[in-house]
C-alpha positions as CSV (number, residue, x, y, z in Angstrom):
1,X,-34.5,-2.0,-92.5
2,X,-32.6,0.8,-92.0
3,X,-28.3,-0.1,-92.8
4,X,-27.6,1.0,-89.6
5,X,-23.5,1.9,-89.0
6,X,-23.1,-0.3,-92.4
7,X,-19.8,1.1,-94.3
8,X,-20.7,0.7,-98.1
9,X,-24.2,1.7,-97.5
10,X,-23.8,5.2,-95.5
11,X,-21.2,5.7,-98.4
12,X,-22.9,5.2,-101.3
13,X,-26.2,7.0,-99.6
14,X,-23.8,10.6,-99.1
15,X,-22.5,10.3,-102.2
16,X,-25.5,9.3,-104.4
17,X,-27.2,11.9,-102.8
18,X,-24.9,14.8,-104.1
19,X,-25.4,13.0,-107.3
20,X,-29.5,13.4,-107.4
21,X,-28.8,17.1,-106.0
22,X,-26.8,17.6,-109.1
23,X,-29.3,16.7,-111.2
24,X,-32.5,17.9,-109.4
25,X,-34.6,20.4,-112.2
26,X,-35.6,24.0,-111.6
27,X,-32.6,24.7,-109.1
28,X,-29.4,26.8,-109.9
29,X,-27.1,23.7,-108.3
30,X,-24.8,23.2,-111.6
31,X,-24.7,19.3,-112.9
32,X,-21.2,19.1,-112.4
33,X,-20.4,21.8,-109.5
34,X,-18.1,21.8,-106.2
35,X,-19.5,19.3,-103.4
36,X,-18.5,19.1,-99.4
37,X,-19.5,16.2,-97.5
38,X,-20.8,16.9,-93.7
39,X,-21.6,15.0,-90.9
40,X,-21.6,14.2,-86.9
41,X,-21.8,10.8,-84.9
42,X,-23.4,8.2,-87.4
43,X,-24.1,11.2,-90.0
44,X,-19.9,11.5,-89.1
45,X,-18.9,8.1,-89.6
46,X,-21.3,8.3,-92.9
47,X,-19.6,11.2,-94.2
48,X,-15.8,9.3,-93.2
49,X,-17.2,6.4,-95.2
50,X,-18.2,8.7,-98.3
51,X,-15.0,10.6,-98.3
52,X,-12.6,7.5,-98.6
53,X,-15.1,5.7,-100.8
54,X,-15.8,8.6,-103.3
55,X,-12.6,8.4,-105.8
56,X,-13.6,4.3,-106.0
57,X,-17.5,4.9,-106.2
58,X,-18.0,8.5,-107.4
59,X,-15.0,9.6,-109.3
60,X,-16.8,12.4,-111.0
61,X,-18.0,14.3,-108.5
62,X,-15.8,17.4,-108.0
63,X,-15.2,16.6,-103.9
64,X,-13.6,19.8,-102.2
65,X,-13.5,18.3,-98.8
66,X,-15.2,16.9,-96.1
67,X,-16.1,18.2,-92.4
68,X,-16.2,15.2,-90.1
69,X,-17.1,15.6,-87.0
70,X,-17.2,13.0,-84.3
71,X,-17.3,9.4,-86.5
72,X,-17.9,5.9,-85.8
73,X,-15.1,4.5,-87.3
74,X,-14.5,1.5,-85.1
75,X,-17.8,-0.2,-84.2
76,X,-16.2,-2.5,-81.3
77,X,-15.3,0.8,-80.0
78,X,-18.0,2.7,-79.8
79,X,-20.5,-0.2,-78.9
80,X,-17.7,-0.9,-75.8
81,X,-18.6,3.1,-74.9
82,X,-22.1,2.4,-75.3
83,X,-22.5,0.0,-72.3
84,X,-23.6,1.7,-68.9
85,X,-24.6,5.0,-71.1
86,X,-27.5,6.6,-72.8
87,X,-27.0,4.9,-75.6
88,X,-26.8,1.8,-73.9
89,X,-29.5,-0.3,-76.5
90,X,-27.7,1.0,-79.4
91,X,-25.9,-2.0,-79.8
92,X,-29.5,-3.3,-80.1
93,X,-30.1,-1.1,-83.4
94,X,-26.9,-2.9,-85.0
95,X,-28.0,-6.2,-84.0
96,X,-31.2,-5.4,-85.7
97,X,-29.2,-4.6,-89.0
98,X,-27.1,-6.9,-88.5
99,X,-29.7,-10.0,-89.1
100,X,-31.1,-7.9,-92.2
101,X,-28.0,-6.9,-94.0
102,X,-26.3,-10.2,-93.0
103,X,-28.6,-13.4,-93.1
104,X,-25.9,-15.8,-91.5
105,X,-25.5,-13.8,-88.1
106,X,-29.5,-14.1,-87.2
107,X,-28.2,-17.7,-85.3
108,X,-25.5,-16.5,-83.6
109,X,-26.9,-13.2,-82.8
110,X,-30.3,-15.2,-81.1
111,X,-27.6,-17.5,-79.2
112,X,-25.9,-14.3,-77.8
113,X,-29.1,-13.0,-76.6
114,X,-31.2,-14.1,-73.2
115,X,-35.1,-13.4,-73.6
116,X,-34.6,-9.9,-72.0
117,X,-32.3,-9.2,-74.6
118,X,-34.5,-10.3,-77.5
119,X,-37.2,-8.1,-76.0
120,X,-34.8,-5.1,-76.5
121,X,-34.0,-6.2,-80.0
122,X,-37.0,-6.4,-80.7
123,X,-38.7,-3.2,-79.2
124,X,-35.4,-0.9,-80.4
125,X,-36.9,-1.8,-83.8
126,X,-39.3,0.4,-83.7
127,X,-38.0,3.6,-81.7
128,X,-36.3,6.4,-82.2
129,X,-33.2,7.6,-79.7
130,X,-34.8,9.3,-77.6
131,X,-37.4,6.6,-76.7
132,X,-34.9,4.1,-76.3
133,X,-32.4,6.0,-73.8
134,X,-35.4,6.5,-71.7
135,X,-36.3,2.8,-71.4
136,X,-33.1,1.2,-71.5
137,X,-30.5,3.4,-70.7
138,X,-27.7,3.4,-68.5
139,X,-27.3,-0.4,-68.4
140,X,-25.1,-3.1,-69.1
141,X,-25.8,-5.4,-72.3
142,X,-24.4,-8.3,-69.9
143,X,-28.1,-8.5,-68.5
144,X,-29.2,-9.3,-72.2
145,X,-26.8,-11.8,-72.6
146,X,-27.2,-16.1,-72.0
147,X,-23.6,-15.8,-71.1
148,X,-23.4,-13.1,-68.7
149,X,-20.8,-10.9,-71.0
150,X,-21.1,-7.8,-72.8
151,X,-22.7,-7.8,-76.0
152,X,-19.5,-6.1,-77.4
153,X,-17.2,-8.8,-75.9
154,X,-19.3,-11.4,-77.7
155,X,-19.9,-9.9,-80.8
156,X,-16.0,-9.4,-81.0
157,X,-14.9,-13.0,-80.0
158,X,-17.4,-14.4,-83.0
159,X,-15.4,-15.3,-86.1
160,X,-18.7,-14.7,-88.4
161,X,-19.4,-11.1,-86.2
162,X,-16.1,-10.1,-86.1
163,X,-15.4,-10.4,-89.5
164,X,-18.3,-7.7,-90.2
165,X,-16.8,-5.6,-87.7
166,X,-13.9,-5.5,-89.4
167,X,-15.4,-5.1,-92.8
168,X,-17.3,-2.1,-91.8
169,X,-13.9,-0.4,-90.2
170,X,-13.8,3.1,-91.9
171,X,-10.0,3.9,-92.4
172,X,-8.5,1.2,-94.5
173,X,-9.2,3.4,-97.9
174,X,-7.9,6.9,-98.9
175,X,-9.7,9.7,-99.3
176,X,-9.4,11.8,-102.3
177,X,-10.0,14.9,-100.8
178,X,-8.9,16.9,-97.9
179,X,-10.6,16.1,-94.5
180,X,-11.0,18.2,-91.5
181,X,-12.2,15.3,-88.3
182,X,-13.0,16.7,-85.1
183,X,-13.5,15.2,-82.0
184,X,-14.2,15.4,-77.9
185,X,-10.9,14.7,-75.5
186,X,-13.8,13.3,-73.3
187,X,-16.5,12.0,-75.9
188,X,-18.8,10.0,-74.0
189,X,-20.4,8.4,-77.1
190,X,-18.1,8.1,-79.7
191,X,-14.7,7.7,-78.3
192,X,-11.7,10.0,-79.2
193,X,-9.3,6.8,-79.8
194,X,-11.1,5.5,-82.3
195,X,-11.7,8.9,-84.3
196,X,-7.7,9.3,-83.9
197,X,-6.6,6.2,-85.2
198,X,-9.0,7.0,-88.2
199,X,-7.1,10.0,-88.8
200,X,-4.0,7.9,-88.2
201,X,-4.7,5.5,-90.9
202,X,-5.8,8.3,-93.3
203,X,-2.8,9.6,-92.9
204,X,-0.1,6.3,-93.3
205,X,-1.9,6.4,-96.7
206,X,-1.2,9.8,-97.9
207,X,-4.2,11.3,-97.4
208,X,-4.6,15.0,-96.7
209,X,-6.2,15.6,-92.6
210,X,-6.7,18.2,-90.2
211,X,-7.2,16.9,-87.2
212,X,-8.5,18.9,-84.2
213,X,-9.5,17.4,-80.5
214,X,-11.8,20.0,-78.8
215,X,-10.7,19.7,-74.9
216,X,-13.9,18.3,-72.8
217,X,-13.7,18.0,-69.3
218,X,-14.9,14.6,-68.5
219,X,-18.8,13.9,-67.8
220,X,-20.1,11.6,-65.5
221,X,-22.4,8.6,-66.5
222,X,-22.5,8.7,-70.0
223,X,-25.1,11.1,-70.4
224,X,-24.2,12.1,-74.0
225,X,-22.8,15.4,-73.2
226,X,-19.5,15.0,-73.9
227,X,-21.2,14.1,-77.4
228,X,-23.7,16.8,-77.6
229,X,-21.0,19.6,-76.5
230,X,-18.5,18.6,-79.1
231,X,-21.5,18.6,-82.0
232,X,-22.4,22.5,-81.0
233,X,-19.3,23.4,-80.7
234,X,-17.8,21.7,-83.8
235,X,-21.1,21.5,-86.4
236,X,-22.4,25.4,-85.5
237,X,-19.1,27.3,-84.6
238,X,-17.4,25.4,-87.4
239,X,-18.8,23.8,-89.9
240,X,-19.7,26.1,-92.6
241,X,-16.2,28.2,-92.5
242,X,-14.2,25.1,-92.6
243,X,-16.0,24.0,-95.8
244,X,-16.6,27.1,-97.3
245,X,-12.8,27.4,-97.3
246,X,-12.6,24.3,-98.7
247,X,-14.7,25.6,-101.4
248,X,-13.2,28.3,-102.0
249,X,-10.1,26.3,-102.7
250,X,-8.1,28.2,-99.3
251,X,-4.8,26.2,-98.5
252,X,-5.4,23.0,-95.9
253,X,-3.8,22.4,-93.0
254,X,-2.2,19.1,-93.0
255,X,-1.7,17.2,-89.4
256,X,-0.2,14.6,-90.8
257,X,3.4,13.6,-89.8
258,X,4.9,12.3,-93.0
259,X,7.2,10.3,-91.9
260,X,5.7,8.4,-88.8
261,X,2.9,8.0,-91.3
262,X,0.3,9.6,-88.5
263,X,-1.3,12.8,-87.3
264,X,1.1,14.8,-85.1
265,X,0.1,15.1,-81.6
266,X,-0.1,18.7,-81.0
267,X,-1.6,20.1,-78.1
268,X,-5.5,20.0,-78.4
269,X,-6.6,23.1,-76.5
270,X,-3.7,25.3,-78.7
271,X,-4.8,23.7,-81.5
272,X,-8.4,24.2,-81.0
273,X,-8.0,27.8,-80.6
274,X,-5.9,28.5,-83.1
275,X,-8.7,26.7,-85.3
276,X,-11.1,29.0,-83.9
277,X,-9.0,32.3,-84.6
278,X,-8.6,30.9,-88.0
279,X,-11.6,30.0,-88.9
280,X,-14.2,32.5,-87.8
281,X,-11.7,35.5,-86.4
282,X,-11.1,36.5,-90.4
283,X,-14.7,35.6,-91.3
């Protein structure tokens, strides 16, 4: 079963695999050499997991930084954005984890759900994104529900759910690192609130974070391209220079207001830009 949005298991999968990189035979990657962790949307909420986990878990690995892009940091969050989308049966994928990873939810997960909504439980099992947007896409998890609600609403409100939530929050640890998060003014996946209080959090514990909000015009119905447009923009036009940078052991740019203990709210399209100039103007 795969640990889907699980905190301590994306985490430990990132960093133990720069660890069997490391020590793969026949390649020129040195045993104990620079690593930077990358990722978008759940590969991004991986990687957030991995860089504030990795001085706790993986203390010897020589972490330069981390590119971020677009995390799931809040699962009530996102799974709230998910309703009426694309993505609207990837609540079903956590449920489906869920009852795996966490034995005591399987009753109160088949309580929440009518028989239309175990259907989806059960088919989302065995599909990939794609396949699942086109058959249940664009609806609301209320029709899945005995009660009527949202699927969000209910896993919320349920002490034993919404102590996992909680659990698998990324933000309440420090990173060890610097981290460079990006995200979508008009995400339509992965919301932008969530992805700021992250950096927020990171930041009223000291940690090092360049935040940058890449201004989206808002997309109607949830289609995923306010999440797709943010990816190509962020993952191919930036990427690669931020963390080579990072490699390279360039000076960081710190968002972070130090004394209000959060990231300072400049104005995203400057800011944007002036990440751009910086990053690939001198490349």
């Amino acid at each position: 079963m795969h640990n889907y949005l699980n905190r301590e298991a994306s985490a430990h999968a990132v960093l133990d695999a720069a660890r069997a990189a490391q020590r793969l035979p026949g390649t020129s990657i040195p045993t104990d050499g620079p690593v930077g962790i990358w990722g978008h949307s759940q590969g991004g909420g991986a990687a957030a997991a991995a860089a504030e986990s990795a001085g706790s878990y993986a203390p010897e690995l020589d972490l330069r930084g981390s590119f971020i892009s677009a995390p799931v940091a809040d699962l009530d969050a996102t799974f709230r954005t998910f309703d009426d989308g694309m993505l609207a049966a990837g609540t079903g994928y956590y449920l489906d984890a869920l009852a795996s990873n966490y034995p005591e939810t399987a009753p109160v997960i088949d309580e929440m759900l009518n028989p239309a909504g175990k259907a989806m439980v059960e088919a989302v099992l065995e599909q990939c994104l794609f396949e699942t947007a086109l058959k249940y896409g664009f609806q609301n998890s209320r029709h899945w529900t005995t009660s009527g609600r949202p699927l969000p609403e209910l896993l919320a409100e349920n002490p034993t759910t919404r102590a996992i939530l909680d659990a698998n929050r990324i933000g309440n640890r420090t990173p060890n690192a610097p981290t460079f998060i990006v995200t979508g003014s008009n995400d339509d996946i992965v919301p932008a609130g969530q992805v700021r209080e992250l950096a927020d959090n990171w930041c009223s514990r000291g940690a090092t974070v360049d935040l940058v909000e890449i201004p989206l015009p808002p997309f109607p119905f949830k289609t995923g391209l306010g999440h797709n447009i943010n990816e190509y923009i962020a993952n191919f036009g930036l990427a690669s220079s931020v963390l080579d940078q990072m490699f390279n052991g360039a000076p960081v740019r710190n968002t972070c207001d130090s004394d209000a203990g959060r990231v300072t709210k400049a104005d995203g399209a400057l800011r944007f830009a002036g990440v751009i100039e910086e990053t690939l103007g001198g490349a």
